[in-house]
C-alpha positions, 0 to 999 in steps of 0.5 A, spaced: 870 652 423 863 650 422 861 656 417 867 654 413 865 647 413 858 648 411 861 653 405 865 647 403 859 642 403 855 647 399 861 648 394 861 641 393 853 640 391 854 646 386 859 643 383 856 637 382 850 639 380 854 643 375 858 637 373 850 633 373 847 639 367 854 637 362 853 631 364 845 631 360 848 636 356 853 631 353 847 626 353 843 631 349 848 632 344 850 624 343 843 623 342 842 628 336 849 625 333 846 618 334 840 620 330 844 624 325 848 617 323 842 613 323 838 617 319 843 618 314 845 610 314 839 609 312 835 615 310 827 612 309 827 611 317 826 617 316 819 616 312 818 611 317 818 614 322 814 620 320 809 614 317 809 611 324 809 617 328 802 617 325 800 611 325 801 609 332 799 616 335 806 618 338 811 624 339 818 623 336 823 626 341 826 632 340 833 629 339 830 626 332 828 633 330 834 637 331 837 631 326 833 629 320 834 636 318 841 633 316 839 627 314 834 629 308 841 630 303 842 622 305 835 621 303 835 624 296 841 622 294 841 614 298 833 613 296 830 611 290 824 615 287 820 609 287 822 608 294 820 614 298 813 614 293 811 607 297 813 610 303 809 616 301 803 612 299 804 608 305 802 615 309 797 618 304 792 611 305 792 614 313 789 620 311 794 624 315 797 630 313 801 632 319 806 627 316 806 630 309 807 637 311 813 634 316 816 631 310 816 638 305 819 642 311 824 638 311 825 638 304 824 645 303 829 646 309 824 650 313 824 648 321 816 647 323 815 645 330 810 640 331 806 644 334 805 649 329 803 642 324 798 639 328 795 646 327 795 647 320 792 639 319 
């Protein structure tokens, strides 16, 4: 029947739309993996990151902040003293404090968003 055919069809667009929200679910959680490993690869990207976010006036992405928490072991024990200090200058000379405080809450464990930073600079 026509009725029966019409549910079918809709049936089929949910469950493609079910299968299109896993879909960036998995891509999500890919991109939080991705940069899980990249930052602990190489930690300083980390300090990079923050320094350019400053410096260039742009938003790191979401998946960025879901990792770096993971990361912050890979920079204590990767990185030299002498090399996180060059970076920290690096940002110091900017004048920016947003960076510096986004660094110490990642140090310090405590998850500040962006947001609740750029107020307190």
């Amino acid at each position: 029947s026509a009725c029966g055919s019409r549910l079918g069809a809709s049936c089929a667009a949910d469950a493609a739309d079910i299968r299109a929200g896993a879909s960036v679910e998995r891509q999500a959680l890919l991109q939080v993996a991705w940069w899980i490993k990249v930052l602990r690869d190489d930690p300083v990207r980390l300090l990079r990151a923050l320094r350019f976010r400053a410096t260039l006036r742009f938003e790191l992405h979401d998946s960025f902040w879901l990792a770096a928490p993971l990361a912050v072991g890979a920079l204590s024990s990767k990185v030299s003293g002498s090399r996180k200090a060059a970076e920290l200058r690096k940002v110091a000379r900017r004048g920016e404090l947003e960076p510096l405080l986004s660094l110490y809450a990642l140090a310090c464990g405590v998850r500040l968003c962006p947001q609740e930073l750029q107020g307190a600079a």
